[in-house]
Backbone as a ProteinNet text record, in pm:
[ID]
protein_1_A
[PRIMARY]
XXXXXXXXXXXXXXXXXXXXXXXXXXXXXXXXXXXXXXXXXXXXXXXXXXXXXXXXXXXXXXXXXXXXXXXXXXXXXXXXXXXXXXXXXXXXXXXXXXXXXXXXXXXXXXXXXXXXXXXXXXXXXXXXXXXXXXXXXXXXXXXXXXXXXXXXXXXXXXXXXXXXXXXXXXXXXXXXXXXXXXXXXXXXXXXXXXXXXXXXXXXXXXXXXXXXXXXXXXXXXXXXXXXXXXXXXXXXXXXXXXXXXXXXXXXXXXXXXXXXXXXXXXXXXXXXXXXXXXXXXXXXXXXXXXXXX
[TERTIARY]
-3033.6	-2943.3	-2816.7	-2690.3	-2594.5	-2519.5	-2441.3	-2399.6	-2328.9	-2277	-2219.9	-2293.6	-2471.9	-2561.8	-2635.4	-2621.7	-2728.1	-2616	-2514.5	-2414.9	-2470.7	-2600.5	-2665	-2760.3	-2723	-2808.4	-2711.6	-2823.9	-2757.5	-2660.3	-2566.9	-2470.7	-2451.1	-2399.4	-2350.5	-2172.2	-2120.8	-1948.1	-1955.2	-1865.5	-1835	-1707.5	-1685.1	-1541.7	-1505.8	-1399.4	-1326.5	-1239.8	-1206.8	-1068.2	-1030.1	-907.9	-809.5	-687.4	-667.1	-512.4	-460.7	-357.4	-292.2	-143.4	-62.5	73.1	117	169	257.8	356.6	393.6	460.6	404.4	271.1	212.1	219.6	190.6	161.6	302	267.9	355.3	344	268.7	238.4	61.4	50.7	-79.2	-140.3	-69	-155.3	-151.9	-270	-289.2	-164.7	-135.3	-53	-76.6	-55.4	-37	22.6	-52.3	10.9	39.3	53.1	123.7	23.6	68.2	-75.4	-32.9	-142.5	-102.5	-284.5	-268.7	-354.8	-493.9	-489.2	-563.6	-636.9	-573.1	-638.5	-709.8	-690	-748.6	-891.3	-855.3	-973.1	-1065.3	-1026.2	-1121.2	-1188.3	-1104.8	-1144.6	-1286.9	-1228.9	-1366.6	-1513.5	-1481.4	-1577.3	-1634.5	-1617.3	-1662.5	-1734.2	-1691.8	-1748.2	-1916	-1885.8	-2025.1	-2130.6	-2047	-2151.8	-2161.6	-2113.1	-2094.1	-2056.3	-1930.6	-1894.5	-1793.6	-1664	-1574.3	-1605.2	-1530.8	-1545.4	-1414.4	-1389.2	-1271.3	-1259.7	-1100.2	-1094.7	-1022.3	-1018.7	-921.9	-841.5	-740.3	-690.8	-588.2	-587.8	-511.2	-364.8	-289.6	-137.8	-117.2	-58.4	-14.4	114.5	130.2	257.4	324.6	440.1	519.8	523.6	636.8	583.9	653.6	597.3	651.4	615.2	542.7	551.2	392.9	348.8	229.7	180.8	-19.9	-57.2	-138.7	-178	-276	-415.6	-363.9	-484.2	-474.2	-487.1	-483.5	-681.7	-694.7	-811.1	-827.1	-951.9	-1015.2	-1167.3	-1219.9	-1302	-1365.8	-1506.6	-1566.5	-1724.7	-1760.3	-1882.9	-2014.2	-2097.4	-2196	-2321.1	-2417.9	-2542.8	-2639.9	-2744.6	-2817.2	-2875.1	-2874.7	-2970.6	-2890.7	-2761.3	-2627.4	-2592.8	-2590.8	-2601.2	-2704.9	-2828.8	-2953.9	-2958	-2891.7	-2895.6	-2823	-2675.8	-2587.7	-2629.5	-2707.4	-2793.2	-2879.4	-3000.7	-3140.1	-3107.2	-3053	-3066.3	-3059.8	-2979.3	-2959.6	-3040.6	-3105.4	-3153.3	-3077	-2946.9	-2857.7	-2782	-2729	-2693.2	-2626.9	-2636.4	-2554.4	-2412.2	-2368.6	-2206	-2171.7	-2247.4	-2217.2	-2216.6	-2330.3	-2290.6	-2203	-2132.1	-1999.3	-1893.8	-1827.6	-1774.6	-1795.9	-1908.7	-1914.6	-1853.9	-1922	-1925.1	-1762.4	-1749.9	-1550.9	-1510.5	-1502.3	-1415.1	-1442.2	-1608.3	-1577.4	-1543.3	-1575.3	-1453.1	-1323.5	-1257.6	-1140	-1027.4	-1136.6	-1054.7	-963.1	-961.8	-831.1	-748.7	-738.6	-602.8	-540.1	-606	-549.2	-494.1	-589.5	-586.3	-479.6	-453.7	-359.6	-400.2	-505.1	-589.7	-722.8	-721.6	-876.8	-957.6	-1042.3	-1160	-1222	-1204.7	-1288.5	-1364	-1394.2	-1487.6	-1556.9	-1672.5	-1736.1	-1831.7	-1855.9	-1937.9	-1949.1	-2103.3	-2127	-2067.4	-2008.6	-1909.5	-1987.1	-1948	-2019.6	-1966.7	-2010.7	-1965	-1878.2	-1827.9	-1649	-1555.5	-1603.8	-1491.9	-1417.5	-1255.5	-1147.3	-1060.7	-1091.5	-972.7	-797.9	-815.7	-626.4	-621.8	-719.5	-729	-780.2	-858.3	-935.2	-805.4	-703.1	-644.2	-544.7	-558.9	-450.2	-331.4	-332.6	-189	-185.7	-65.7	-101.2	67.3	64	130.4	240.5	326	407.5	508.8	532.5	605.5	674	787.7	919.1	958.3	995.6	1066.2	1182.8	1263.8	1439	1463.2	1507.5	1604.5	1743.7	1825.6	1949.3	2080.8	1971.5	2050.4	2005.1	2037.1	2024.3	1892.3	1914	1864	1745.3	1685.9	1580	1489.7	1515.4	1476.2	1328.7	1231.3	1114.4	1097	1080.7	1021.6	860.5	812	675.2	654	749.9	722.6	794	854	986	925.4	800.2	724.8	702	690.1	689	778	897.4	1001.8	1147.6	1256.9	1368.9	1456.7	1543.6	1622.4	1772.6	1805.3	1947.9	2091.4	2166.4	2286.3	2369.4	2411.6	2493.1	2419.1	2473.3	2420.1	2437	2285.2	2295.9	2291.1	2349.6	2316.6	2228	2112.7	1968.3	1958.7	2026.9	2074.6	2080.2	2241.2	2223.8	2107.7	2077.9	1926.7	1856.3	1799.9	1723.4	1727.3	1837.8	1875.8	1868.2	1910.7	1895.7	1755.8	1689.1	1550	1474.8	1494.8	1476.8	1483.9	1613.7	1655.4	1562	1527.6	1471.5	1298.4	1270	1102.8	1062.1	990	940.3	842.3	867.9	795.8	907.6	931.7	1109.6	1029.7	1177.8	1174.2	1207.6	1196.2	1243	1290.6	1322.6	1363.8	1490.8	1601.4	1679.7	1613.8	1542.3	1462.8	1334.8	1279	1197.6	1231.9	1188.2	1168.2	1087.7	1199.4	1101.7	1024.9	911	781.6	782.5	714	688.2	572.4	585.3	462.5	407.1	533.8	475.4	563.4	518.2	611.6	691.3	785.8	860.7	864.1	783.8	781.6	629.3	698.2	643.5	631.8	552.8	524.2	524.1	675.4	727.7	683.1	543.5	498.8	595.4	607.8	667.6	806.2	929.7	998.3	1066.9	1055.5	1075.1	1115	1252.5	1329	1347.3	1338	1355.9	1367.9	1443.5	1418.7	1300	1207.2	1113.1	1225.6	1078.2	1146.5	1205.5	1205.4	1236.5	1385.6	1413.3	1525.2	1512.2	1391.7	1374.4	1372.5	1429.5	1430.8	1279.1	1229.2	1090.6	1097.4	1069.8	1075.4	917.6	880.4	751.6	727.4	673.6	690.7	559.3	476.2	392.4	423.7	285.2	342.1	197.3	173.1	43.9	72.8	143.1	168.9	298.6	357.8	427.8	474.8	565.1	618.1	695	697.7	730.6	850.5	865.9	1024.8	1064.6	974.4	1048.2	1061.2	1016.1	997.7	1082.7	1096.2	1249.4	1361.3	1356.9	1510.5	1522.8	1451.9	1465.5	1530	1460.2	1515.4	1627.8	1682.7	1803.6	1901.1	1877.4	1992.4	2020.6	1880.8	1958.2	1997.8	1965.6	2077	2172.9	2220.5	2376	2404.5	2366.5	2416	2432.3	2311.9	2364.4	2437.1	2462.8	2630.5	2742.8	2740.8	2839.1	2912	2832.2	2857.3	2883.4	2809.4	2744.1	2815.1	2838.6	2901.8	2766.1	2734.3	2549	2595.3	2453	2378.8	2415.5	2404.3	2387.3	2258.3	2128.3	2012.6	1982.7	2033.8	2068	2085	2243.2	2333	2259.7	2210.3	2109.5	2010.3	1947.4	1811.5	1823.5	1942.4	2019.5	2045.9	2076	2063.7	1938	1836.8	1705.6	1756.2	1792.4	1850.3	1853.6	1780.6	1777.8	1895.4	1991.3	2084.1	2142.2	2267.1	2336.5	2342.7	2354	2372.7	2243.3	2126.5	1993.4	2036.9	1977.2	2005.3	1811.9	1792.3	1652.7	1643.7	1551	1548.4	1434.4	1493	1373	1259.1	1174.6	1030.2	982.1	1047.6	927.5	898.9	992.7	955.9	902.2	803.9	760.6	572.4	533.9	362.9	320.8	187.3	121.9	38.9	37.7	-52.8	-160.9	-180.7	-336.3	-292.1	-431	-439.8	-528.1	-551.9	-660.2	-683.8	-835.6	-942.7	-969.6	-1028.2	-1079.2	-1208.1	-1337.6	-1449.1	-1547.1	-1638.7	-1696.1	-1720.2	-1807.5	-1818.4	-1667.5	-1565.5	-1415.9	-1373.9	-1424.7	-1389.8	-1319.6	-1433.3	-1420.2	-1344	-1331.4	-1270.4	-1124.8	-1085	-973.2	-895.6	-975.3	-953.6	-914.6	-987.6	-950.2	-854.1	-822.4	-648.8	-586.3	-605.8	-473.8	-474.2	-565.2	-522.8	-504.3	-519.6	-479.4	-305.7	-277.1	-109.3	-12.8	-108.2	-23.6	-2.8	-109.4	-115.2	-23	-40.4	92.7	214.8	256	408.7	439.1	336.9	377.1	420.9	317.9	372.7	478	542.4	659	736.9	794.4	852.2	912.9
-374.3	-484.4	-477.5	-494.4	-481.2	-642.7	-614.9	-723.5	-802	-753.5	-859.7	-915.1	-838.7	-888.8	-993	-1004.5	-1060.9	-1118.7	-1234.6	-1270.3	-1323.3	-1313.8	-1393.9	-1246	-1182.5	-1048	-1062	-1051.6	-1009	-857.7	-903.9	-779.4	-719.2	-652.9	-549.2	-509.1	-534.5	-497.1	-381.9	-310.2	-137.5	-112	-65.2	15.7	138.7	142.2	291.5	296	388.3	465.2	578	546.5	664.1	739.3	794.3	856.7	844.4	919.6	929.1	988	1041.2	1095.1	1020	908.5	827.6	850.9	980.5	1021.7	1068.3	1076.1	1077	946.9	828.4	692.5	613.5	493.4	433.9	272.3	293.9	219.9	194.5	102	93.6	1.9	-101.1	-194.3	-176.6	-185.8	-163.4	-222.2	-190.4	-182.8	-156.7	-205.2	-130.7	6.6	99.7	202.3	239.7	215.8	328.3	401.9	484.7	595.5	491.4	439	398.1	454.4	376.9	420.5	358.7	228.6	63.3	143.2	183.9	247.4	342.1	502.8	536.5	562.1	484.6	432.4	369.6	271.8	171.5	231.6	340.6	416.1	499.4	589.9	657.9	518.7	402	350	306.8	264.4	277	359.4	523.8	634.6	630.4	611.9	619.5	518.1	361.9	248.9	148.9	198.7	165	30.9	0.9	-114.3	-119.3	-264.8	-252.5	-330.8	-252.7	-332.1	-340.8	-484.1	-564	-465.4	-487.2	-412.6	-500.5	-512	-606.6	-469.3	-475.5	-326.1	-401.9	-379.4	-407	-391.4	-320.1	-327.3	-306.8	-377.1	-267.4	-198.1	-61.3	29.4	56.6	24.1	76.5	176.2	189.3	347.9	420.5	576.7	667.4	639.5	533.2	526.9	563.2	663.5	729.6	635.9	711.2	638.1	732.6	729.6	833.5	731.8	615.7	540.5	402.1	424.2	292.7	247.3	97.9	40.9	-40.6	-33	-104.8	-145.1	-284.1	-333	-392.8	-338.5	-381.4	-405.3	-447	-536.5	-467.5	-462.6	-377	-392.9	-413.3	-482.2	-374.5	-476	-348.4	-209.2	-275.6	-185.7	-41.4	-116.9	27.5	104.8	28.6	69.7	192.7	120.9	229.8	372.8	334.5	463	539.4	525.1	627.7	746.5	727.5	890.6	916.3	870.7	874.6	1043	1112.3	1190.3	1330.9	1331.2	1408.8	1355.5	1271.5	1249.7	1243.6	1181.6	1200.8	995.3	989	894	798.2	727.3	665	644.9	579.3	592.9	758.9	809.5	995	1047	957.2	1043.7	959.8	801.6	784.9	839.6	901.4	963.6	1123.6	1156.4	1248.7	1261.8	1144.2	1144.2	1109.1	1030.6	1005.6	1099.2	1204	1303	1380.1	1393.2	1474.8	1421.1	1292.8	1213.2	1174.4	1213.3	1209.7	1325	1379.1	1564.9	1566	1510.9	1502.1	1499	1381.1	1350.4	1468.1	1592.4	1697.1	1715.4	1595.1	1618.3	1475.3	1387.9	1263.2	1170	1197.1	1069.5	1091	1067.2	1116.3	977.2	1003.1	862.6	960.6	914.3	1049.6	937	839.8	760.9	629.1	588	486.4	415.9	241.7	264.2	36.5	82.7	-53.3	-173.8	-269.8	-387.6	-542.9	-624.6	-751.1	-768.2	-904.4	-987.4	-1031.6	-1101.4	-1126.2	-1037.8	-905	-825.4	-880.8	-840.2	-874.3	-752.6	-646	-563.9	-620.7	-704.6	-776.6	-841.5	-970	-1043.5	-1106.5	-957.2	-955.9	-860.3	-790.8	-698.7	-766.3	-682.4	-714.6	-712.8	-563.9	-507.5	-375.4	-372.5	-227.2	-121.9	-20.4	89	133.1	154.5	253.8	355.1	495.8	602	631.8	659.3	674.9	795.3	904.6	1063.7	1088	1093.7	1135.9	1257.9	1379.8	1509.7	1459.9	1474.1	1418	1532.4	1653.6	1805.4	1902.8	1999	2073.2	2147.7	2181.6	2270.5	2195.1	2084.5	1996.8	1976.1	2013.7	2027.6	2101.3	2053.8	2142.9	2135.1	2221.6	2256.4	2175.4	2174.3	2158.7	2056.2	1997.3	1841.1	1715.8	1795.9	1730.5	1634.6	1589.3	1487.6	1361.8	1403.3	1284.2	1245.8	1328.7	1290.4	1308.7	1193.8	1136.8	1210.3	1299.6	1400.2	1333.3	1259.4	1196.8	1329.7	1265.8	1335	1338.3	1282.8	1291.5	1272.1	1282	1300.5	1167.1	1139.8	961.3	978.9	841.5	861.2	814.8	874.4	763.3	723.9	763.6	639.2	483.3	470.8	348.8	261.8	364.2	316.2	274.7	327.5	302.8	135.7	176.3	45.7	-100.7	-70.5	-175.6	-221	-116.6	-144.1	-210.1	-187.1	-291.8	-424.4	-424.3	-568.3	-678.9	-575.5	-675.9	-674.8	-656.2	-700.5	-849.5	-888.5	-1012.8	-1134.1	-1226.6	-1311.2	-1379.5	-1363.5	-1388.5	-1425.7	-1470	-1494.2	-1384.3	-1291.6	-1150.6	-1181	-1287	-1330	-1240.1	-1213.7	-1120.5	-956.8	-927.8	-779	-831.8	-952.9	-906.7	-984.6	-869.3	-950.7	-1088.4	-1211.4	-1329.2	-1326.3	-1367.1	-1421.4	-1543.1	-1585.8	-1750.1	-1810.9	-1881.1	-1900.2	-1825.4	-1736.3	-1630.8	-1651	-1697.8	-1673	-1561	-1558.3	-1447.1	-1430.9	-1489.8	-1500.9	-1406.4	-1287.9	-1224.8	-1168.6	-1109.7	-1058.9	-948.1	-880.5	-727	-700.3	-615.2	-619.4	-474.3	-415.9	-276.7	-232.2	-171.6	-97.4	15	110.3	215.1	339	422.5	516.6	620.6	769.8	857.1	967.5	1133.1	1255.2	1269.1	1342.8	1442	1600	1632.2	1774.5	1857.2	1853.9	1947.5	1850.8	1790	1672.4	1594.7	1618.5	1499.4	1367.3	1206.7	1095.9	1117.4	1018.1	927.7	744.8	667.3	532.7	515.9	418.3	349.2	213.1	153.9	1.7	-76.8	-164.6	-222.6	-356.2	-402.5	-594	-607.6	-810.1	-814.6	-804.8	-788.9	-799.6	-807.4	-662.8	-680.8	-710.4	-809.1	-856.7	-724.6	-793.1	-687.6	-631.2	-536.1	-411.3	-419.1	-511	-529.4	-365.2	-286.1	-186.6	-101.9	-107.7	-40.9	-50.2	-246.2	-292.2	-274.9	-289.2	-279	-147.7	3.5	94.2	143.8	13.6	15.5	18.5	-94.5	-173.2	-81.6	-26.2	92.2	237.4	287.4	419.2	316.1	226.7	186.7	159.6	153.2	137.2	261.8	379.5	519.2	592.6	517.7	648.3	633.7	443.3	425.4	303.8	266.2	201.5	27.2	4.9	-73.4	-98.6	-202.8	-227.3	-216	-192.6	-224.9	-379.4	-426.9	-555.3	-650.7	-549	-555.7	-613.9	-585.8	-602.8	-775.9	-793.7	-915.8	-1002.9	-1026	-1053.3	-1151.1	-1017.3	-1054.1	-1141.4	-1096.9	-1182.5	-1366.8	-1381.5	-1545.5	-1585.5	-1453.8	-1553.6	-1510.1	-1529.8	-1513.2	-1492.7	-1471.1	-1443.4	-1315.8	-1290.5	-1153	-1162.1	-1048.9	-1079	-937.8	-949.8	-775.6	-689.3	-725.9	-659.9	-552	-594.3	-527.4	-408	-307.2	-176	-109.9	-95.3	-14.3	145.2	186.5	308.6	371.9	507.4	567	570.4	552.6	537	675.6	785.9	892.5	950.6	882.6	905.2	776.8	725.3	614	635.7	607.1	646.4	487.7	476.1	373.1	486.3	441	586.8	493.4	352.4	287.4	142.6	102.1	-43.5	-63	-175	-194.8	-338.4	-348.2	-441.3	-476.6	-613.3	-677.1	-616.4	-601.1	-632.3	-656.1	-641.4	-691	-825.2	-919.2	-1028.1	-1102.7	-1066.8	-1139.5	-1132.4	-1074.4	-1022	-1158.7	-1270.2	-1338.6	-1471.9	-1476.9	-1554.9	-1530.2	-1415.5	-1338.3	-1359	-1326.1	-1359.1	-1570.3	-1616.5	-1752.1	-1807.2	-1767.7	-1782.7	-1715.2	-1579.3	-1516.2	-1652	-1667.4	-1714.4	-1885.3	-1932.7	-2082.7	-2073	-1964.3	-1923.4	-1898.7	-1826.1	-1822.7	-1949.6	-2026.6	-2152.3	-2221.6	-2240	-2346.5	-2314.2	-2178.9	-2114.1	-2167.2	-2167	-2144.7	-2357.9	-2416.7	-2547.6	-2581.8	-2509.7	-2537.3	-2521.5	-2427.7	-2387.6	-2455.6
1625.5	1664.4	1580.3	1615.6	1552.4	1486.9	1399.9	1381.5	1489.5	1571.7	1692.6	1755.5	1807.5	1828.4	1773.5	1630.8	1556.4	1420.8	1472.7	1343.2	1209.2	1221.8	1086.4	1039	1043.4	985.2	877.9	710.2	640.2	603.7	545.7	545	400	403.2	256.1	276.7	168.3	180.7	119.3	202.2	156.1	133.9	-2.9	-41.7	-42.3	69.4	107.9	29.9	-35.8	-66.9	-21.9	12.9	140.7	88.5	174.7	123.4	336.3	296.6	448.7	386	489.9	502.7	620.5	574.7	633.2	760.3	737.1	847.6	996.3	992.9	1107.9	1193.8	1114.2	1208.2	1188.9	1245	1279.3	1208.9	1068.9	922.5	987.5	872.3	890.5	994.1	1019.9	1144.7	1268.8	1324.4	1489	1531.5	1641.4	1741.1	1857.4	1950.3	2108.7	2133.3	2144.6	2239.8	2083.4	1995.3	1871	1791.6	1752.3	1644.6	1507.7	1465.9	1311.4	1260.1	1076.6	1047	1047.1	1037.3	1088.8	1219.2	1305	1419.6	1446.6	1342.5	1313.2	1267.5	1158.6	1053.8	1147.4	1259	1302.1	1442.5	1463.8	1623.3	1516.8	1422.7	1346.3	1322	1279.1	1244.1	1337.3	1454.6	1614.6	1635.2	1639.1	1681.4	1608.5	1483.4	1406.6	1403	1444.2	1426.3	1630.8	1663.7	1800.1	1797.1	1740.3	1729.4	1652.2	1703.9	1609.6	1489.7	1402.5	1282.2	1173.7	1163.7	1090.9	962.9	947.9	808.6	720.2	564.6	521.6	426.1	414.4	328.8	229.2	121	-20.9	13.6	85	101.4	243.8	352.3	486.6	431.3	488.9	438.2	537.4	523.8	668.7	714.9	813.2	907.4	815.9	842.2	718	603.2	564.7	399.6	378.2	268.6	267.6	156.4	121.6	56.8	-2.5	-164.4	-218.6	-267.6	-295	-338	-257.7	-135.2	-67.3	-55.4	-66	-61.7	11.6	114.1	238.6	221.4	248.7	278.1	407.5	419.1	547.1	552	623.4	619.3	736.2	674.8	752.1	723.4	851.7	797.3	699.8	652.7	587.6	662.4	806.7	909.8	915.9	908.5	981.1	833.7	766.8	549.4	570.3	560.1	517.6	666.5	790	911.7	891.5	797.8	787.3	731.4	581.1	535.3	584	703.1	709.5	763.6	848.6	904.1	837.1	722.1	628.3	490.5	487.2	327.5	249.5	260.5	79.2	118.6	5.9	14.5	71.8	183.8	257.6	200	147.6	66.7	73	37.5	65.8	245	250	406.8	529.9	484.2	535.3	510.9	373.6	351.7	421.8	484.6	510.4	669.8	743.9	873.2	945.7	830	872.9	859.8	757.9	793.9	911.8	953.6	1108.5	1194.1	1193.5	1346.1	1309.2	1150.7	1163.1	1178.7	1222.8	1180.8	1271.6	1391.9	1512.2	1467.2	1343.7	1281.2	1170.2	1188	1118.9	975.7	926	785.6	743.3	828.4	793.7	752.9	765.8	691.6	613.7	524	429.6	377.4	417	339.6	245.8	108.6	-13.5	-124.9	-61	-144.8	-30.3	-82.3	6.6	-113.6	-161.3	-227.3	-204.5	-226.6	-215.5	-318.2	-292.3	-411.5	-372.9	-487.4	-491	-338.8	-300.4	-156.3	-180.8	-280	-350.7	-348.7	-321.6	-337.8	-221	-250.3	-130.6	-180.6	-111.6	-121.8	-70	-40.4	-78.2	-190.5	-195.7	-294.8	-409.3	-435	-558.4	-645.5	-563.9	-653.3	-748.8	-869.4	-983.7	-976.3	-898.9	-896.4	-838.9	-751.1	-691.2	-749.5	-708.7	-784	-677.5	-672	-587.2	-664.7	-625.7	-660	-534.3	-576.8	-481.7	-575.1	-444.4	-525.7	-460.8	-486.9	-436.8	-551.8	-434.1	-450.5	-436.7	-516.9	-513.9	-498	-499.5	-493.1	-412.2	-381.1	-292	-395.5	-475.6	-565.2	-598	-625.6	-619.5	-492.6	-363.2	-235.5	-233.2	-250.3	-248	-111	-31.1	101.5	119.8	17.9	25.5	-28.1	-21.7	-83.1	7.3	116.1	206.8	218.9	303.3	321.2	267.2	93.9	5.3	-63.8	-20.3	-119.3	7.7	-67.9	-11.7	-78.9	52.2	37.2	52.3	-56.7	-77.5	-95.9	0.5	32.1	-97.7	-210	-273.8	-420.9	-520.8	-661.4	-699	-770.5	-811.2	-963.9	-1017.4	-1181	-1200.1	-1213.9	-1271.9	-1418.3	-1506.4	-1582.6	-1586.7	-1493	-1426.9	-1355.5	-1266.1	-1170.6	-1285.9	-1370.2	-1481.9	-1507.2	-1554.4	-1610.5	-1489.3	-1349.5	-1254.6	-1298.2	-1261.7	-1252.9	-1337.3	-1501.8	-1559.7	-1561.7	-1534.9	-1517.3	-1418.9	-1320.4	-1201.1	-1240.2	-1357.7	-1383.5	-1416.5	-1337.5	-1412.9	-1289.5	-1313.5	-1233.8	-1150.5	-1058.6	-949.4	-856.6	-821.8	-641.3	-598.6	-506.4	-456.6	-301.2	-273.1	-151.5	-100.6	-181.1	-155	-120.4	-172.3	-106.8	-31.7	9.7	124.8	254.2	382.8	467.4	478.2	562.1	568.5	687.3	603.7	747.6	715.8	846.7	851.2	722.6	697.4	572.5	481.6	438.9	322.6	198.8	87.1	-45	-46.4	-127.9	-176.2	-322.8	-362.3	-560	-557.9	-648.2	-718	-839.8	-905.3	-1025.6	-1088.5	-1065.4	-1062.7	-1243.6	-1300.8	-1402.7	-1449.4	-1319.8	-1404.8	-1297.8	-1358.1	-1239.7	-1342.2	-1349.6	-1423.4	-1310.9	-1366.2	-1298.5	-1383.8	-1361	-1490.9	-1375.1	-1420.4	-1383	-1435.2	-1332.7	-1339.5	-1465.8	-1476.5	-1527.9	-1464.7	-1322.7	-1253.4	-1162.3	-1196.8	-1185.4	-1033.7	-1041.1	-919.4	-962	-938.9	-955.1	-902.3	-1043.5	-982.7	-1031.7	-919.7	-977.2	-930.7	-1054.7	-1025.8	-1043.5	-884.2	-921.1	-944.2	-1037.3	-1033.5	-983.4	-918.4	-909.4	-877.4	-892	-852	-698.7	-660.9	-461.5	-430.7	-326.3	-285.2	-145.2	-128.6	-20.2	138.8	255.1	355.9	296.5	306.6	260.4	104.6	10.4	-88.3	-170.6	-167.4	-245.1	-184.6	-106.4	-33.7	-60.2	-39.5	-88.9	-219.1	-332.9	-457.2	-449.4	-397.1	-386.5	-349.3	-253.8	-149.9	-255.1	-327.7	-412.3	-520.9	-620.1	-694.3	-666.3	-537.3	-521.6	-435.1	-451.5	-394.7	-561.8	-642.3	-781	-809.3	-802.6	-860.8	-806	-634.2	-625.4	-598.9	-710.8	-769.7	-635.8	-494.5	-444	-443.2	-566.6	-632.9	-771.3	-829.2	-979.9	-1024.3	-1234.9	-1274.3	-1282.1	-1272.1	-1275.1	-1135.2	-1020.5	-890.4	-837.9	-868.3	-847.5	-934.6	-1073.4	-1136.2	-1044.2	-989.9	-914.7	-752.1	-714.1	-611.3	-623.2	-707.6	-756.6	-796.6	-774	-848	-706.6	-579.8	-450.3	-385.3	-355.1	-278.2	-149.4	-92.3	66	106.1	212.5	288	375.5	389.9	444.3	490.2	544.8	564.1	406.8	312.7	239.8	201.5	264.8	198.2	239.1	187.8	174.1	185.3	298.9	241	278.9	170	95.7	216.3	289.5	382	315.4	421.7	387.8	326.4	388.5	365.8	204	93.1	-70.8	-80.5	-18.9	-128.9	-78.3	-193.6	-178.6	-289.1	-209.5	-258.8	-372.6	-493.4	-587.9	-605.9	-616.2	-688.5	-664.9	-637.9	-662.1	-758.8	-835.2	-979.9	-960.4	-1005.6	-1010.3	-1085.2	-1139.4	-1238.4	-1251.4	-1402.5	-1367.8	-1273.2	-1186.1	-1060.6	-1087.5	-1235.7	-1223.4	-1205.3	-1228.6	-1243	-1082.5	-1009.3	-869.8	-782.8	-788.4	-667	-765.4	-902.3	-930.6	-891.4	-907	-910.9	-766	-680.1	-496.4	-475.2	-563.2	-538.7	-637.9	-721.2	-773.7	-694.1	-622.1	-559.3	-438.4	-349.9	-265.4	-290	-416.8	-424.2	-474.9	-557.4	-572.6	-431.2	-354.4	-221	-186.7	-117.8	-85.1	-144.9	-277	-363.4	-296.2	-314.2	-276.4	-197.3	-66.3	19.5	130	-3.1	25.3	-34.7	-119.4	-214.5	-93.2	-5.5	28.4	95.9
[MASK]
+++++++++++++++++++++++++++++++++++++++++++++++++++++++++++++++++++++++++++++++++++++++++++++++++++++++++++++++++++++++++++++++++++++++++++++++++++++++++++++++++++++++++++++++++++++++++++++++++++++++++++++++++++++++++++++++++++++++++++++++++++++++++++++++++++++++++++++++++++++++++++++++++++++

């Protein structure tokens, strides 16, 4: 009997961790008629359990924008838990990980599930998380152009000073309103908790910026990006990103940064006992915001 059959069968929550190359789909949430990765993921978990099954995932990423440590949670009775290894004898968490990759192989390698593992019932892969990670890579030269990296990294037309960038980026860490870099939705805060934004050459003089926060808002990691290469090529006066941040308003001026250099690298978790405390401050902080508003 499946869980749609039988809604009071006890269940077990399972944690995936994925990767994907962004540039195949069309971001992560289902859609009509579009290849994304939400769809993917949920057409494979069909194939194996004959049934759909809800996903909750720690960040959606827009189209083009890839992911190396993206995290998804889903719910599955014990019956469909203990059938996944019976056939092979090895460990169920081992042999979902096993079985997704052969019904995901269509997708030619765009999507990888390389972990599966049983978590308290508190877990909330959105809102148990601390904080999730993003890396953004810009070639700013011809001579920096890796062929084999085109994919993950943003092939900027003119030479930026990342110096400056550096320095934007600092400036904009902290606990803000980020209303000026994100898109508005209806009933969603824009105050967040930018813990890290750091810009430097690689050795090989590729720009790398890396942004931490406990959660980021639609496009904000873009626009942040927008705003400092319009500072590094000099389009921009410094303390541009400052400037902004004193008006919260999304407006013509946003500037966002192509998707295809920015990668989700990790999201991070409390403790398992801290789990579900953790999920009910995130979502009593939203709530507040979002009556402030």
């Amino acid at each position: 009997m499946s869980l749609r059959e039988d809604p009071q069968a006890p269940t077990m929550r399972v944690r995936l961790d994925m990767a994907y190359d962004g540039s195949a789909f069309h971001g992560w949430a289902m859609q009509p008629g579009l290849r994304t990765v939400e769809g993917a993921l949920r057409l494979g978990l069909a194939t194996l359990l004959r049934r759909e099954v809800p996903l909750i995932v720690a960040g959606r990423t827009d189209a083009g924008v890839h992911a190396r440590g993206q995290v998804v949670h889903l719910d599955l009775t014990e019956a469909e838990y203990a059938q996944l290894g019976r056939d092979h004898w090895i460990a169920p968490e081992e042999a979902l990980v096993r079985r997704l990759t052969g019904v995901l192989h269509g997708e030619r390698g765009a999507v990888v599930v390389f972990a599966a593992a049983v978590v308290p019932q508190d877990f909330d892969a959105r809102f148990s998380a601390l904080s999730r990670t993003y890396r953004y890579r810009i070639a700013d030269a011809p001579a920096r152009r890796d062929p084999l990296r085109r994919v993950d990294t943003a092939w900027h037309r003119v030479p930026l000073d990342a110096e400056l960038m550096r320095l934007e980026a600092a400036s904009a860490a902290g606990l803000l309103d980020y209303g000026s870099f994100c898109r508005p939705r209806e009933r969603s805060t824009t105050i967040r908790e930018l813990h890290d934004f750091s810009i430097r050459r690689d050795v090989d003089g590729v720009i790398i910026a890396e942004l931490t926060a406990d959660a980021f808002c639609h496009h904000m990691v873009r626009a942040l990006m927008g705003a400092c290469l319009d500072v590094g090529e000099g389009r921009r006066a410094p303390g541009w990103l400052m400037r902004r941040l004193q008006e919260p308003i999304w407006d013509q001026r946003v500037r966002l940064a192509p998707p295809g250099g920015l990668v989700l690298e990790s999201v991070a978790y409390p403790p398992d006992e801290q789990l579900g405390r953790r999920a009910a401050q995130t979502r009593a902080r939203r709530q507040r915001a979002e009556q402030d508003d």
